[in-house]
C-alpha positions, 0 to 999 in steps of 0.5 A: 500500500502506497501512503501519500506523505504530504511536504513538510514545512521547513526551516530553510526559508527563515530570514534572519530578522530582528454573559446572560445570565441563566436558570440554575436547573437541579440534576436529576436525582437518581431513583430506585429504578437506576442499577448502580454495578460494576457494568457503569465503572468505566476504564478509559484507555490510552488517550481517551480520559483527555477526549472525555474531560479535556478541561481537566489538562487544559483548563477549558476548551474555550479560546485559552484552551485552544491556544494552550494546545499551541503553548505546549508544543512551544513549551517542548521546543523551549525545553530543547533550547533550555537544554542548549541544543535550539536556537530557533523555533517557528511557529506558523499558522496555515491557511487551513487553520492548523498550526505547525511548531519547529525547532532545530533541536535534537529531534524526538527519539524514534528507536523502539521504546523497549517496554512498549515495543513500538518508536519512542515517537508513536510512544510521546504521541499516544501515552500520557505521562510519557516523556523526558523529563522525568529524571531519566537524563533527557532534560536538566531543566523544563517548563513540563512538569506532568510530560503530557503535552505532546499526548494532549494535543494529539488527543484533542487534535481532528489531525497531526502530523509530525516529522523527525529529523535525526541521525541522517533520516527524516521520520514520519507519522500521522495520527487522526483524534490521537489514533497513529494512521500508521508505524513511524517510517523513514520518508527522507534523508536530512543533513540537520536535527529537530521536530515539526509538529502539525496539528488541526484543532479537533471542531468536535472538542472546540466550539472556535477553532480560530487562533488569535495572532496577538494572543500568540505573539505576546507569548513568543516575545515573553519566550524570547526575552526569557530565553536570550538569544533564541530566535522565535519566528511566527508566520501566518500563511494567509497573510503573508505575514511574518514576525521575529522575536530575538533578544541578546539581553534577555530578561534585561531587555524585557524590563526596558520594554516594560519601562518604554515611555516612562520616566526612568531614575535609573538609566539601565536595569540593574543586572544579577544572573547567578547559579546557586546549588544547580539553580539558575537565577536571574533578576533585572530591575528599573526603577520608574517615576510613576507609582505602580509596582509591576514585577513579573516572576517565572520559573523554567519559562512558566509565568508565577502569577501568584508569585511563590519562594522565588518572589519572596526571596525577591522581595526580602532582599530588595528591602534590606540591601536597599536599607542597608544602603540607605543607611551607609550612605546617610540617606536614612539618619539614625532616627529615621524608620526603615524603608518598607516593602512598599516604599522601595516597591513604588515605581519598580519594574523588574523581572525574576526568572528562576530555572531548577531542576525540580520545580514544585508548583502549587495547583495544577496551574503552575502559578505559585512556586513552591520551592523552600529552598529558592527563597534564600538562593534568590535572597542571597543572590539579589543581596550580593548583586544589588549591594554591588550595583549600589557601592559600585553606582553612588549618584544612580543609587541616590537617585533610587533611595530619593524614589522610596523615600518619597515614597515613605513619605507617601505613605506617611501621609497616606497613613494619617489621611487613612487615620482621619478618614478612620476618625471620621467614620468613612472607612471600614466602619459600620457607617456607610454612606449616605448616597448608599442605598442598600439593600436587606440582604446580608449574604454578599453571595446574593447581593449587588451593588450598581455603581451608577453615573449621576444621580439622576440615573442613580434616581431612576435605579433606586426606584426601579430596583429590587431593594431585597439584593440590589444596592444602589450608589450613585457618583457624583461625575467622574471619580479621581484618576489614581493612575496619577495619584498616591494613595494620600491623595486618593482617600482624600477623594470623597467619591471614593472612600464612598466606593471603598467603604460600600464595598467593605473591604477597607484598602492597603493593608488593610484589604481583606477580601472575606469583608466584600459586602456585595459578590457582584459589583456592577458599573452602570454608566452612560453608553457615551464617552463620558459614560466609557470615561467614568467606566475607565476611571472605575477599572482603574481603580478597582485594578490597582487597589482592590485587584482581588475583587476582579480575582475573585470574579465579583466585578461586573459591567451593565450593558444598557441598552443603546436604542429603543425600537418602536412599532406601534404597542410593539418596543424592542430595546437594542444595546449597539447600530448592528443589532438596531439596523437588523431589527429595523429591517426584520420589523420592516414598516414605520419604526420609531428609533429612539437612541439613549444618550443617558441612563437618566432618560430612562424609567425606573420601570425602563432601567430595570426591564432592560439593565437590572433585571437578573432575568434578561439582563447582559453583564459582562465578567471583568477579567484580567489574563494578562496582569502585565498587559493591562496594567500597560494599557492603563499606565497609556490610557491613564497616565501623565505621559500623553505621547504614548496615549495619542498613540495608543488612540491612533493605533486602536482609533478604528476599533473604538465603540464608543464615540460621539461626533 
């Protein structure tokens, strides 16, 4: 029999190039009448646990879930570079809407694995838990922490199809819904190394299966500054489009892209790359003039979001070599307190990356290292090499201890504004707020809060609301931008310590999550530009002082409606100019068009039918999956430097929604 094998990509042509809400519905109970025996246990075999509950490898089988199949075939050729043996990978997405990972590393093993008696290739592909990386000697160091990656995306693929090249020949097999087609064969001769891997997303696993360009290269660029001088290429075939990722500096130059357009007090991030005890760490750090704190931690590639020993060892250090400094360099006199962590933490921008030979993460996420003994290498490491930068650099170390102790002075103020907002019965006390109107229900878990624009409309939703859950506060015009304020400066806001104390939580050090009052916090605003305007303030806000509250899903968006459609006794009620100009020509006839500027033009009886009502309302979840993204988006938008936000308008002005002419 004759198996057509299709070409391979290749290498060789790389140029080198810098919700509505629903009804909860009982299960069925089970009865009498259902046999519960040893006929309904179930042994899934090979693949097919992950065809059955792919959630449980890939989180989801949404968007994110489709992209993490590519993440993991990008994770083992990332592994090869770790291991020192690749230094390009390419990434394309076809015009068939499959994506092929290459790299030019060693080549998956292809000899027949002895315990399974077929090639270790077909092996990797259709075993769970099969892999190097399992202290069999394949790998020092990886991101794989389970070695079922390449097993996964064969499971949950429709198609794939991968090509080794080693030892002179160039193998070859092809699997359909994780099923080999045929044994691994030789099906060329090559002079170079590595593995291609082709897949199509299974349409039977995943509702969408379009991948997202920029989702894909903001993780090939994360890759590349982990990763120095490893080249990461992406292509898409239908657009001819081309992209490439290579940095000598590594991490180093991942911090100066954080820090592009700001005011920087440091001229160059502050370098420390070490091994201690077979671990490999490496910190970089620059110190900024805004007062937001972004620090990114990894571990073997892998993005720390919950931080874990590694950002702790960091955090420690950081405060005491910076003290220690201070106080030889009489900076901090005799009498003075020492800096806190949030002092020399105000304005930082710095990025930890750990690699270990066993890495023990917390939670089937890998978000949290848990590794006891990283703390005090990185600790060590950060000590030496900070203190070093300091002896060695006295006028840009001046500069750095001027930073926090401004900020110790911040927050001395804040303290004392905190103290009279305390006296004064605003914050964390059993008063609330006199616009507040609450409502009687006591457990956060059924009860809301509407943050409404203008009491006007605040009017119009106390009246039309249900006060057994629903709570109504209503704001006074646009709330203070704290992406250009200290916390002193904010609690004077009136607006807000309303806000902070209707929701319960307090803030600072102060914020305890467990006190939320309500367990949706919704912004209600006008669907114009002052209405996006105060919505904007409010995520600010919420994203850079109460983040739990988006973590904890508790944040919320209404979405009133744009337009009211009339005909005749008939009112139809639609929320933007595609759906208006649709129902206008289903309707056909004499409509009347009516478009709603303002909350305030609506009803209570309105107000409730189209935004409140639990029953056929939209909400839109606020989330947050890229903390470092945002908080970009917000120092543009938000910030003191109008150059980066006139670019950022121009760049995204053809996607803008709301607008008013």
């Amino acid at each position: 029999m004759v198996v057509a094998v299709p070409d391979e990509p290749s290498l060789s042509a790389i140029k080198g190039n810098g919700s509505q809400e629903g009804r909860r519905v009982r299960p069925r109970p089970l009865g009498a009448d259902v046999a519960y025996t040893a006929e309904q246990i179930q042994v899934l075999e090979g693949l097919d646990p992950v065809r059955r509950r792919p959630g449980m490898y890939i989180g989801s089988t949404d968007n994110k879930g489709l992209h993490h199949l590519v993440w993991e075939l990008v994770d083992n050729s990332v592994d090869e570079a770790l291991a020192g043996y690749c230094d390009l990978i390419l990434l394309t997405v076809h015009a068939d809407g499959s994506v092929s990972v290459e790299d030019n590393g060693r080549g998956i093993p292809t000899e027949v694995h002895k315990g399974e008696g077929v090639s270790a290739l077909e092996v990797v592909l259709t075993k769970l838990h099969a892999g190097g990386k399992f202290g069999g000697g394949g790998y020092k160091v990886s991101g794989g922490l389970h070695g079922v990656g390449l097993s996964v995306v064969n499971a949950l693929s429709a198609r794939l199809q991968v090509w080794v090249h080693n030892r002179g020949k160039v193998h070859y097999q092809e699997h359909q819904r994780g099923i080999p087609q045929a044994p691994v064969k030789v099906v060329g001769k090559t002079d170079r190394t590595g593995t291609i891997t082709r897949f199509w997303p299974d349409p039977e696993v995943f509702p969408d299966t379009t991948f997202d360009r920029a989702t894909i290269l903001h993780r090939l660029r994360e890759m590349a500054f982990l990763n120095k001088r490893l080249k990461m290429v992406y292509r898409e075939e239908a657009e001819a489009f081309e992209y490439s990722f290579y940095f000598e500096g590594g991490i180093v130059s991942f911090v100066k892209h954080l820090n592009r357009a700001k005011g920087i007090v440091n001229s160059n991030p502050i370098y420390v790359d070490r091994e201690v005890e077979s671990t490999q760490i490496e910190i970089a750090l620059q110190y900024n003039q805004t007062f937001v704190e972004n620090v990114l931690s990894f571990a073997n590639n892998i993005h720390t979001a919950e931080g874990g020993s590694h950002m702790t060892g960091f955090r420690t250090a950081l405060t005491f070599a910076l003290n220690r400094y201070a106080r030889k360099a009489s900076l901090l006199r005799e009498q003075d307190p020492n800096l806190t962590g949030e002092d020399v933490r105000e304005g930082l921008t710095a990025v930890i990356s750990v690699k270990l030979l066993e890495p023990q993460f917390e939670g089937q996420t890998k978000t949290k290292l848990g590794n006891a003994e990283v703390q005090g290498q990185v600790s060590t490491v950060l000590t030496d090499g900070l203190g070093q930068f300091l002896d060695e650099n006295p006028s840009e170390a001046r500069r750095i201890i001027e930073k926090t102790l401004t900020a110790a002075r911040a927050r001395e103020a804040a303290r004392r504004a905190r103290d009279l907002v305390q006296r004064k019965s605003l914050l964390e006390s059993t008063m609330l707020p006199g616009k507040l109107a609450d409502c009687s229900e006591r457990d956060p878990a059924r009860s809301e809060l509407f943050i409404v624009e203008g009491d006007s409309a605040g009017g119009s939703a106390k009246m039309g609301r249900d006060r057994r859950f629903q709570a109504i506060l209503p704001l006074r015009g646009k709330i203070l931008n704290v992406e250009k304020a200290r916390i002193d400066k904010v609690l004077v806001s009136e607006e807000i310590r309303n806000l902070i104390t209707a929701v319960g939580t307090g803030i600072g050090d102060r914020f305890d999550i467990t006190k939320t009052r309500y367990h949706r916090i919704i912004t209600m605003t006008d669907a114009d530009v002052d209405g996006s305007h105060i919505r904007t303030l409010l995520l600010t806000f919420f994203f850079r002082y109460m983040p739990e509250v988006i973590e904890s899903g508790y944040l919320y968006m209404a979405q009133p409606p744009l337009f009211k459609l009339e005909k005749g006794k008939q009112t139809q009620w639609v929320y933007n100019e595609a759906e208006r100009d649709r129902e206008v020509k289903r309707l056909g006839g004499k409509i009347t068009v009516s478009r709603f500027k303002g909350l305030g033009e609506m009803s209570a009886e309105q107000l409730w039918e189209t935004t409140m009502n639990p029953a056929q309302r939209v909400l839109l979840k606020v989330e947050v999956e890229d903390a470092a993204a945002v908080s970009d988006i917000f120092e543009k938008l938000m910030g003191s430097d109008v150059e980066p936000r006139k670019k950022f308008i121009q760049a995204h002005a053809k996607s803008v929604r709301n607008l008013d002419i």
